[in-house]
C-alpha positions in Angstrom: -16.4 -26.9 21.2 -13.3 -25.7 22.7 -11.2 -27.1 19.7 -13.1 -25.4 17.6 -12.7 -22.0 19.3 -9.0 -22.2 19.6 -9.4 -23.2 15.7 -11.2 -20.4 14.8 -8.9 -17.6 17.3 -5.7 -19.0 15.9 -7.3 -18.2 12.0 -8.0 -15.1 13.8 -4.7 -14.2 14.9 -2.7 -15.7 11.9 -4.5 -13.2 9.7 -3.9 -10.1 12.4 -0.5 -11.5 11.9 -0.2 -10.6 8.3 -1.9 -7.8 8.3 0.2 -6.1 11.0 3.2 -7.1 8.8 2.0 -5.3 6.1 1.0 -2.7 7.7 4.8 -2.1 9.6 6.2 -2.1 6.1 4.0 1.0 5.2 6.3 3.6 4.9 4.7 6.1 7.5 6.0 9.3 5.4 5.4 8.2 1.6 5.3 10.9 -0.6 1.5 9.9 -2.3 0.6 13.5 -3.3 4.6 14.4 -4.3 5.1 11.3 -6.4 4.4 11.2 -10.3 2.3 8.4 -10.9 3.6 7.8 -14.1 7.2 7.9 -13.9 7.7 7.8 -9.8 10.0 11.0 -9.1 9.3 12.5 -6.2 8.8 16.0 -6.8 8.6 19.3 -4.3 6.6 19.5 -1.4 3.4 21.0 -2.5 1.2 23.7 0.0 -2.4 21.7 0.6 -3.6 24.4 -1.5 -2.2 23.0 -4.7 -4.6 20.9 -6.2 -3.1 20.0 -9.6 1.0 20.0 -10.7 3.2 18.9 -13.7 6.1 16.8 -13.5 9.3 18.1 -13.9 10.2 14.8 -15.3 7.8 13.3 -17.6 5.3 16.7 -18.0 2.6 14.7 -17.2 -0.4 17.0 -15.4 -1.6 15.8 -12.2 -4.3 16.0 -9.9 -3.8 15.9 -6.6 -5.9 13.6 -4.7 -6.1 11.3 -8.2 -2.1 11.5 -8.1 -2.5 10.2 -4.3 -5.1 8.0 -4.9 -2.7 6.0 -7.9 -0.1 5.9 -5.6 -1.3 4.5 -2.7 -3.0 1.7 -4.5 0.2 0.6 -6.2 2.0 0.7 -2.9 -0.6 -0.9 -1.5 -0.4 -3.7 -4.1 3.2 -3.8 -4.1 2.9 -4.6 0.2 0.4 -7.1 -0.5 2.3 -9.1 -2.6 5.4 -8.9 -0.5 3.4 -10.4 2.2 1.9 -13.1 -0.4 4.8 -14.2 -1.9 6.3 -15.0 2.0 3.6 -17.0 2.8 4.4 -20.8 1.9 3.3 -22.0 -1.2 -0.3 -22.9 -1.6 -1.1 -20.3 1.5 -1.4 -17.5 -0.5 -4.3 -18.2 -3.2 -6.5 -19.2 0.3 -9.2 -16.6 2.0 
């Protein structure tokens, strides 16, 4: 019973482990709402009263929270992958 406690805290803790490595590389001032989705240039800071803006870049037309939300998941994605592919091989595919 005890092996099997340790077994299942150390599981525990490994994935705490790699989460809180992902989590430091979060960049704790990332520009979500500033950031064109669609061609990544980071444009001016916007009052929270501005709910939609163009890109000076690209033109495209963005909402705000939509703009965020895109943003955040591919940062998101991009973190979780950095953490995947430095696991060792084999580790990553596992739940």
């Amino acid at each position: 019973m005890e092996q099997t406690f340790g077994a299942c805290r150390w599981v525990y803790n490994e994935g705490l482990a790699l989460r809180a490595a992902a989590w430091k590389q979060h960049r704790r001032f990332f520009p979500s709402t500033r950031r064109c989705s669609a061609c990544h240039v980071k444009g001016p800071r916007l009052d929270v009263s501005v709910r939609g803006w163009a890109c000076r870049e690209c033109g495209v037309v963005h909402d705000r929270d939509v703009n965020a939300a895109v943003n955040v998941r591919d940062e998101g994605m991009l973190l979780y992958w950095l953490v995947a592919m430095a696991l060792p091989l084999g580790r990553h595919h596992r739940r």
